[in-house]
C-alpha positions as CSV (number, residue, x, y, z in Angstrom):
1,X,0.0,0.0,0.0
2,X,3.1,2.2,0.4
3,X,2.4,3.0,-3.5
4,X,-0.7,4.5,-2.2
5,X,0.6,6.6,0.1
6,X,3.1,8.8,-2.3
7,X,-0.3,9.7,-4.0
8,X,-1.7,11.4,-0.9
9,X,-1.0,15.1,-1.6
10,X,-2.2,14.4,-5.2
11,X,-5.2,12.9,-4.3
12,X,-6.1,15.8,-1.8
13,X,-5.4,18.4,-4.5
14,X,-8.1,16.3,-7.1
15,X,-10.8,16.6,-4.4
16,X,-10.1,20.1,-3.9
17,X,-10.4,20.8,-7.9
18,X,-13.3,18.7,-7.8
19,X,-14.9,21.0,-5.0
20,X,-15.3,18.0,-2.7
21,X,-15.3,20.4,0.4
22,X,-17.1,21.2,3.3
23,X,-19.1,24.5,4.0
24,X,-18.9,26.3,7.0
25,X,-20.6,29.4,8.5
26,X,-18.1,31.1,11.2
27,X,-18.8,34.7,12.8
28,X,-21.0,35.4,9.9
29,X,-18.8,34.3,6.9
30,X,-18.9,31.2,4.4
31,X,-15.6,29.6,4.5
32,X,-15.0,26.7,1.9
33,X,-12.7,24.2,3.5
34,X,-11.1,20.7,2.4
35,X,-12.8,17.9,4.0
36,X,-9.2,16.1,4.4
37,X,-8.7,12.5,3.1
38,X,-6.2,9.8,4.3
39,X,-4.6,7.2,2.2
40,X,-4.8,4.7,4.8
41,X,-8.3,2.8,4.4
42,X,-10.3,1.3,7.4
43,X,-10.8,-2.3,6.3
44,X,-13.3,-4.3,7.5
45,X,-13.6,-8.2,6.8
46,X,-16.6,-9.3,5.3
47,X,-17.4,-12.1,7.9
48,X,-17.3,-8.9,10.4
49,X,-19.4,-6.5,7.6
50,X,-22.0,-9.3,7.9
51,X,-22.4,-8.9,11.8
52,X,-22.7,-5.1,11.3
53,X,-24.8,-5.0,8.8
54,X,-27.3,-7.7,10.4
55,X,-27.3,-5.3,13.1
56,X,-28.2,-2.1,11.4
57,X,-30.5,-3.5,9.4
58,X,-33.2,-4.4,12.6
59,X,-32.4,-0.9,14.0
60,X,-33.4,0.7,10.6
61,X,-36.0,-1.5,10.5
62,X,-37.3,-0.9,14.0
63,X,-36.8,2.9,13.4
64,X,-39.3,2.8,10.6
65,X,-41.3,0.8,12.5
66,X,-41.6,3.6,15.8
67,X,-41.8,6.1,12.9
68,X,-45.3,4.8,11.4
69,X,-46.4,4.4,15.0
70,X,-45.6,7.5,16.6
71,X,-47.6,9.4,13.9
72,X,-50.6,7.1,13.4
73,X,-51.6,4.6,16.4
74,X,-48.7,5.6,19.2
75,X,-49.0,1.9,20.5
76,X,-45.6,2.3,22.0
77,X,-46.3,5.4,24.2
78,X,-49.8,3.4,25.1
79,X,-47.8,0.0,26.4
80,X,-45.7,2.7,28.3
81,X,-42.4,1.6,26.6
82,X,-41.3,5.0,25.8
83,X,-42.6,8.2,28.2
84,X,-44.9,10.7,26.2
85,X,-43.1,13.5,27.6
86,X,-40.4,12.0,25.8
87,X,-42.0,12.3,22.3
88,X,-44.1,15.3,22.6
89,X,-41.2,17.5,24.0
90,X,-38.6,16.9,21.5
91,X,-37.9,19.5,18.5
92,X,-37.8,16.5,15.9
93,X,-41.6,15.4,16.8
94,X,-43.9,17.7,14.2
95,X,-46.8,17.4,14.7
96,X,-48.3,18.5,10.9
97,X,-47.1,14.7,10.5
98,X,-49.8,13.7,12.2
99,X,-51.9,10.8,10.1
100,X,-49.6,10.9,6.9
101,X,-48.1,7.2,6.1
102,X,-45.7,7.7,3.3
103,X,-45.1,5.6,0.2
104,X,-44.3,2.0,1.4
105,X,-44.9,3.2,4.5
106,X,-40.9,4.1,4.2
107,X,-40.2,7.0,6.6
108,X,-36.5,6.5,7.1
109,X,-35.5,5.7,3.3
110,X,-31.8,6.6,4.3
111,X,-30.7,6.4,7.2
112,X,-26.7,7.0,8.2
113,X,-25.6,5.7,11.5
114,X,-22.9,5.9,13.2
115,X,-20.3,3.4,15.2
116,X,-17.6,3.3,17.1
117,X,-15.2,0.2,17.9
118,X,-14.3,-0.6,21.6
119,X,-11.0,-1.6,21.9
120,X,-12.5,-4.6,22.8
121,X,-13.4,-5.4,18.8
122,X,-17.3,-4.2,20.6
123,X,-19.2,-2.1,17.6
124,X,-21.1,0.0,19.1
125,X,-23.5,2.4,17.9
126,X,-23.5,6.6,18.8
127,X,-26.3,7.7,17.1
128,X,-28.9,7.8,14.6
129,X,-29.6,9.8,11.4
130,X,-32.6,10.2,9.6
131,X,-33.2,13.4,8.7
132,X,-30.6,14.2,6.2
133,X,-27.4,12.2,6.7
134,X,-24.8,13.0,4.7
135,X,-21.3,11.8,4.1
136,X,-21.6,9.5,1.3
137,X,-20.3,11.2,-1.9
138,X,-17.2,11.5,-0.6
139,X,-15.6,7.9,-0.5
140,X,-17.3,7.5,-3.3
141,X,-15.3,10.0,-5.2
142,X,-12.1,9.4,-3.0
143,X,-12.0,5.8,-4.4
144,X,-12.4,7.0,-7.9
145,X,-9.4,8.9,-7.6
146,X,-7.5,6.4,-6.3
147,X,-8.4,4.1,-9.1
148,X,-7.3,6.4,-11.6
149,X,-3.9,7.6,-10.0
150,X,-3.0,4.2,-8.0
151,X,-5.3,1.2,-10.1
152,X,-2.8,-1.5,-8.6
153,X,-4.4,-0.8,-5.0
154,X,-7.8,-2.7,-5.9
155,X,-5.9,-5.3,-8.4
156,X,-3.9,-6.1,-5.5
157,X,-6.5,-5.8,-2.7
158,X,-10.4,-8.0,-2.8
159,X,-12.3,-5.0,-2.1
160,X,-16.0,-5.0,-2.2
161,X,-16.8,-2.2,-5.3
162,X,-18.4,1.0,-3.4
163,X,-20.0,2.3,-7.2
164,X,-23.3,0.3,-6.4
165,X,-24.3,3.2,-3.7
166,X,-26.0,5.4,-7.1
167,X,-27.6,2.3,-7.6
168,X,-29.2,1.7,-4.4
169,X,-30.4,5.2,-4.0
170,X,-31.9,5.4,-7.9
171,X,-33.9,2.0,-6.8
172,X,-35.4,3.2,-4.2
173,X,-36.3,6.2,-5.8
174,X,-38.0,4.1,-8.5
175,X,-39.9,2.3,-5.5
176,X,-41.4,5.2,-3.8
177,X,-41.8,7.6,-6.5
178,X,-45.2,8.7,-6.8
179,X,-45.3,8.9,-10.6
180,X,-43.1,11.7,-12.5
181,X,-39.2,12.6,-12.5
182,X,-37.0,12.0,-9.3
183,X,-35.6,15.7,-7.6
184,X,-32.7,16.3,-5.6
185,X,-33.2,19.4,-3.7
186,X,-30.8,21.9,-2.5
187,X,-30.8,24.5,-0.6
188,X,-27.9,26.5,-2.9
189,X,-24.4,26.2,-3.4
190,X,-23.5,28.2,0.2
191,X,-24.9,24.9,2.4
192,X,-22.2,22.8,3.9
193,X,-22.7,19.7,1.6
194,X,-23.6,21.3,-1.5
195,X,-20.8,18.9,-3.4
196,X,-22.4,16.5,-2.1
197,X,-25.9,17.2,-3.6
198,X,-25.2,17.5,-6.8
199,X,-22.8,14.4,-6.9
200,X,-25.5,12.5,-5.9
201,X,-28.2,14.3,-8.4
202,X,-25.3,13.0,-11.4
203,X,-24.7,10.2,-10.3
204,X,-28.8,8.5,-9.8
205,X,-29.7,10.6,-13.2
206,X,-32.0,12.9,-10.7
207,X,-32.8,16.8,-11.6
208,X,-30.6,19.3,-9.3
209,X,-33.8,21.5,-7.9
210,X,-32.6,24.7,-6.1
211,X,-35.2,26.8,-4.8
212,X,-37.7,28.3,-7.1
213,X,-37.6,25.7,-9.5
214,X,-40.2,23.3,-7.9
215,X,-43.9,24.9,-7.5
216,X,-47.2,22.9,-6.3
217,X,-50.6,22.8,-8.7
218,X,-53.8,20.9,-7.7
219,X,-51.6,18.8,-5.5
220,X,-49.0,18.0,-7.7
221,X,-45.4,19.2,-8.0
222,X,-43.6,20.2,-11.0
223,X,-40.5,21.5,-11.9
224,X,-39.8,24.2,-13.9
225,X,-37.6,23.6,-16.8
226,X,-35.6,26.8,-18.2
227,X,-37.7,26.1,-21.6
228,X,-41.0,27.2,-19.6
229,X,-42.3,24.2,-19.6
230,X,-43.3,21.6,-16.5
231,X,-42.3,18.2,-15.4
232,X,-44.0,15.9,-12.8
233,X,-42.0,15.1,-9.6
234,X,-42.4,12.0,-8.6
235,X,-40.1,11.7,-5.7
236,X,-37.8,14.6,-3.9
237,X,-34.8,13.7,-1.9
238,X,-34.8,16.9,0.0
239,X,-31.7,18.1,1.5
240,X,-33.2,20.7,3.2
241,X,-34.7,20.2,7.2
242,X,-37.6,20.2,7.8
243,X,-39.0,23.0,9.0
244,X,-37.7,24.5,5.6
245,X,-39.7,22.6,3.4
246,X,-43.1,24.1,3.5
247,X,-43.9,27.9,4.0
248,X,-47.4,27.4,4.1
249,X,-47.0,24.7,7.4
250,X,-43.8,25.1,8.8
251,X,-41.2,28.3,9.2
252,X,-43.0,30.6,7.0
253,X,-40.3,32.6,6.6
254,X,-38.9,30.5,4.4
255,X,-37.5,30.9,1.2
256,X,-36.1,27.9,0.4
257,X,-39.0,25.3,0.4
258,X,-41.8,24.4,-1.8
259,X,-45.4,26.1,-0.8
260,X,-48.3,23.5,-0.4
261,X,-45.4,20.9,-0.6
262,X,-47.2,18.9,2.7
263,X,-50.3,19.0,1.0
264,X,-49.3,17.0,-2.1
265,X,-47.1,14.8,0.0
266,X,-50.4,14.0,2.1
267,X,-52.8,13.1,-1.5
268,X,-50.0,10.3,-1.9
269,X,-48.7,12.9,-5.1
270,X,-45.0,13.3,-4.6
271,X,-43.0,11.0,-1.7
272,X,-40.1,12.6,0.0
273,X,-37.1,11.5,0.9
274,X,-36.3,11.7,4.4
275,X,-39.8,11.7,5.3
276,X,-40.5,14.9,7.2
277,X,-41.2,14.7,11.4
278,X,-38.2,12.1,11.1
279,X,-36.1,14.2,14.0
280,X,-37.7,12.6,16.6
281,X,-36.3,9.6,15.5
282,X,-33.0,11.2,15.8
283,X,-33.3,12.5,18.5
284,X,-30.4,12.0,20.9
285,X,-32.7,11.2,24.0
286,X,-35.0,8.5,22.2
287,X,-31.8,7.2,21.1
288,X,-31.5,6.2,24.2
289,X,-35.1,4.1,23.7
290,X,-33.8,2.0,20.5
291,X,-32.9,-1.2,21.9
292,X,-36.5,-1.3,23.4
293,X,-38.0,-0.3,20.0
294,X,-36.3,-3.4,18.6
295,X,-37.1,-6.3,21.1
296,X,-40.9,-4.2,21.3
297,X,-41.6,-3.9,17.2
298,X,-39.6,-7.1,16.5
299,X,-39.3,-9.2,19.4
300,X,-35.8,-9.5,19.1
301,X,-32.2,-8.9,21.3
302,X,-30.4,-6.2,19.9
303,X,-27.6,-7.3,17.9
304,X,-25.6,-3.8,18.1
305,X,-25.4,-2.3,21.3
306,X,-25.7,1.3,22.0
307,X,-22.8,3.0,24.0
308,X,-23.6,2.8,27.4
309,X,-26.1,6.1,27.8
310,X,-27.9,7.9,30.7
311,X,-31.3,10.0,30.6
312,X,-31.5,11.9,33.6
313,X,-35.5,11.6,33.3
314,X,-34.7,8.9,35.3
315,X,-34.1,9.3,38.8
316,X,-31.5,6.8,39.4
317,X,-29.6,7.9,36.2
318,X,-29.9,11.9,37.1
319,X,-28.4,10.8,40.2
320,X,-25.9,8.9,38.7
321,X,-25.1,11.2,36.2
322,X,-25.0,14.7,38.6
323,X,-22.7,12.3,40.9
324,X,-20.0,11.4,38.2
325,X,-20.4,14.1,35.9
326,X,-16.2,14.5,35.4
327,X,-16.2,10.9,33.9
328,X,-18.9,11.6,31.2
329,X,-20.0,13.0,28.5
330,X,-22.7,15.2,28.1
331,X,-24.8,16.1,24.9
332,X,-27.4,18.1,24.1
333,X,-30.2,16.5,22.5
334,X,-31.1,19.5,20.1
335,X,-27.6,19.6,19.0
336,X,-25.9,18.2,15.6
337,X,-22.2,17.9,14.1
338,X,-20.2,17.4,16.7
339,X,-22.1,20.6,18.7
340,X,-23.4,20.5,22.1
341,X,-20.5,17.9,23.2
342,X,-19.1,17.7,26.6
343,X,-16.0,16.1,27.9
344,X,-16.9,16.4,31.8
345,X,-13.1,15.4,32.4
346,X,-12.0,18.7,30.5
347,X,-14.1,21.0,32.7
348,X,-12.9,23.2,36.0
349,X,-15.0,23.2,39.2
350,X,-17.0,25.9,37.8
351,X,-18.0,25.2,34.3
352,X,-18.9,21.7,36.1
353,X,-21.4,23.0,38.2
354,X,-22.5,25.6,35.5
355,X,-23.0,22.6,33.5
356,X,-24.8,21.1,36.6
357,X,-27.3,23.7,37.3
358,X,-28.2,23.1,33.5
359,X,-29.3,19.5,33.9
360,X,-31.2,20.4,37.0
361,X,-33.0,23.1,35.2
362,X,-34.1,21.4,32.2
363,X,-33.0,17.3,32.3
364,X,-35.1,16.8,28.9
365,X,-32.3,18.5,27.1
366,X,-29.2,16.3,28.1
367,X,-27.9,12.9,27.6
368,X,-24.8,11.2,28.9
369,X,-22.7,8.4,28.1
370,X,-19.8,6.9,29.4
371,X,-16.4,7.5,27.4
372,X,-15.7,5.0,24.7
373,X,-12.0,4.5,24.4
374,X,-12.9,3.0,20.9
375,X,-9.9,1.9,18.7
376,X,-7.4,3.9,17.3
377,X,-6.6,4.0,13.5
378,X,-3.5,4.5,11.7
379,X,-3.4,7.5,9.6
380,X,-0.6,9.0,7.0
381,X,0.5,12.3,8.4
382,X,4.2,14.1,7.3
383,X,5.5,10.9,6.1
384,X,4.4,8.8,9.1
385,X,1.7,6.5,10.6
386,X,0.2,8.0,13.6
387,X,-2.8,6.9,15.7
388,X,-6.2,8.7,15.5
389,X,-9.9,8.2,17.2
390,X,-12.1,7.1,14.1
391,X,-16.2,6.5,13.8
392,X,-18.2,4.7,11.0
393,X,-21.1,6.1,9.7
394,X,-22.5,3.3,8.2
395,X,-25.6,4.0,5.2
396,X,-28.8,1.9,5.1
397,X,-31.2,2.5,2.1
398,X,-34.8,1.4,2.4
399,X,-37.3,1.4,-0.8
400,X,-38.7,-2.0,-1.3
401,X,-36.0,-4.0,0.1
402,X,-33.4,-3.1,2.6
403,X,-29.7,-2.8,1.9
404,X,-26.9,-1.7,3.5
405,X,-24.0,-0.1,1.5
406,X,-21.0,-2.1,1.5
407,X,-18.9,0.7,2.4
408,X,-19.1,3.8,4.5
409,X,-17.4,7.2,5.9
410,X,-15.1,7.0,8.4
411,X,-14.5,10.0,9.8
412,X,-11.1,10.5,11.8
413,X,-9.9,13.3,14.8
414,X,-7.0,15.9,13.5
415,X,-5.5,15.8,16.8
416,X,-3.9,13.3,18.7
417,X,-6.1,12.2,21.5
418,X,-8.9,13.9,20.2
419,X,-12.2,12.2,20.1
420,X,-14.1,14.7,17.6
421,X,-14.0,13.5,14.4
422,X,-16.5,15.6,12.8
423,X,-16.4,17.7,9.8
424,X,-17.9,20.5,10.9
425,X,-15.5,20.1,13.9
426,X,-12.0,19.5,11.5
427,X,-11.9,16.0,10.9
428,X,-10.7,13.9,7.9
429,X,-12.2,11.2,6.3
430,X,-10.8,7.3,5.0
431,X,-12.4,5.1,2.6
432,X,-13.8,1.9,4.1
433,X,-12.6,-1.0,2.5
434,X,-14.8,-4.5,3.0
435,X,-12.8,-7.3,2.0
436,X,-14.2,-9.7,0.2
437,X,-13.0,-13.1,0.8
């Protein structure tokens, strides 16, 4: 692999031309920045793949499964596995969802979730999600690169071909779309996977919508071609949130979603994809409710644990948690991207009880987990291998069948005993490699 290696720089400077970066907002200015890549792939056997992916397919699964429920019969909050305070008071849970089943009854149609690996070989899962997970174009076009400059790495190496992932998402397109073309829709060139969008737009044969170009008429959506005339939309992968997506429901200051939108999605006219209200499901503090989802909607045993997590809803856990708050850390359940993230260990006596008083005051709005000293990863830096903190996220794709992609992101700290390995936060990225045997 050491041929590999000598490519690095080159490699970095063909995603950069390629615009394979990653958008940030800082004090009020857009700053493009290169989403680093390392030479040095995670591999994964495929005996081990099989274990993971067994394992994130019954999560999806059981996802969808609370999804349905929570907006239609709430069976689970009725058989008191999961507290209605719970549902009802997080940001995710919209209630204009109320009553709508989507196409398939497919809520979570991709759903990107992310591991860790104990040093114990443990996988263990960090979180869910299924709103708009992202993260996917960029192996993809990492590896194509390397095949161009370095083709002996996969003639000498059995890895599993990563190209399929267009494939998988154009199927399931095909399976829920409600008749008419398939959408991609972005928000504009200044949001912080913007690459990433219209990748994915070339590479299923999808229209690249931005805003303005889809409009709704008796229920239907078209889009609006630069001739003048219309085209039926069939199916919208949206890659905006939520609460973007439909003035006339939602924010209605928004500028960047398609008016009366909701009201075609609920005639059954147009599926999209995330289905909207899917934050609850994402949600860091029903994360915490997963493994009961799965024995409860499938009557099975997990087979993927989650890290070892505390709600301090619960009074032995708020005790436990206001009692050892140094060894843990602490998220915020309305935060994203590596935001909201607490290392109590890296706290003074005052920030500690700061943080404290904030879990006392509102204990909805925390989570907290023991540290994972998860496995370290070699990585190429100045001509040497050095040993970084690395995740998984991991991409499952539900239409008519469900399939997890035979690849992933792995996402890798900057700094040396860092454990934040998100982009918005300065990480790099790896290719995954599954070994075929």
């Amino acid at each position: 692999m050491e041929h590999l290696h000598k490519h690095k720089d080159s490699i970095n400077k063909s995603l950069e031309r390629y615009g394979v970066t990653f958008g940030l907002y800082k004090n009020g200015v857009f700053k493009d920045q290169l989403f680093p890549f390392d030479t040095t792939p995670r591999i994964i056997t495929e005996e081990e793949f099989k274990i993971i992916e067994k394992g994130l397919i019954q999560r999806a699964l059981a996802l969808n499964y609370f999804l349905e429920d929570i907006y239609n019969k709430k069976s689970i909050i009725k058989d008191n596995i999961i507290p209605e305070d719970f549902i009802f008071s997080s940001s995710g849970y919209l209630k204009e969802c109320e009553n709508i089943t989507p196409p398939l009854g497919v809520h979570n149609h991709i759903s990107g979730i992310d591991l860790v690996q104990a040093k114990n070989g443990e996988w263990l899962i960090l979180e869910d999600n299924l709103r708009v997970p992202s993260g996917a174009s960029y192996p993809l076009i990492a590896r194509d690169i390397v095949r161009t400059m370095s083709p002996e790495t996969f003639e000498e190496n059995h890895v599993w071909d990563n190209r399929d992932y267009a494939k998988l998402l154009k199927d399931m397109f095909e399976d829920v779309n409600c008749g008419g073309i398939n959408v991609v829709l972005t928000p504009g060139q200044y949001n912080s996977a913007f690459f990433e969008h219209s990748y994915l737009a070339e590479k299923t044969h999808s229209m690249l919508a931005f805003p303005g170009d889809l409009f709704v008429e008796d229920d239907v959506v078209y889009y609006r071609c630069m001739n003048g005339h219309k085209n039926r939309v069939g199916a919208i992968y949206h890659r905006i949130s939520d609460e973007f997506m439909d003035p006339m429901v939602f924010n209605k200051e928004s500028l960047i979603g398609i008016p009366h939108v909701m009201q075609a999605y609920k005639k059954g006219n147009v599926a999209l994809i995330n289905a909207p209200g899917n934050g609850v499901a994402d949600d860091k503090g029903i994360y915490y409710f997963v493994p009961k989802m799965i024995e409860y909607y499938l009557d099975e045993k997990p087979i993927l644990n989650n890290a070892p997590t505390y709600v301090p809803y619960y009074e032995e856990d708020y005790d436990y948690i206001l009692k050892n708050l140094e060894k843990l850390v602490i998220k915020d359940v309305s935060e994203a991207g590596g935001y909201g993230v607490v290392f109590g260990r890296d706290l003074d006596d005052k920030k500690l009880e700061e943080l404290k008083e904030l879990i006392i005051e509102n204990p909805r709005r925390f989570i907290a987990q023991e540290i994972i000293y998860f496995k370290d990863l070699k990585c190429y830096e100045d001509g040497e291998f050095v040993d970084r903190k690395a995740d998984l996220r991991a991409f499952v794709i539900q239409g008519k069948d469900i399939k997890v992609w035979k690849s992933g992101l792995t996402r890798f700290a900057r700094g040396e005993g860092s454990f934040v390995v998100n982009s918005s936060q300065g990480g790099g990225f790896k290719d995954t490699w599954i070994i075929s045997q």
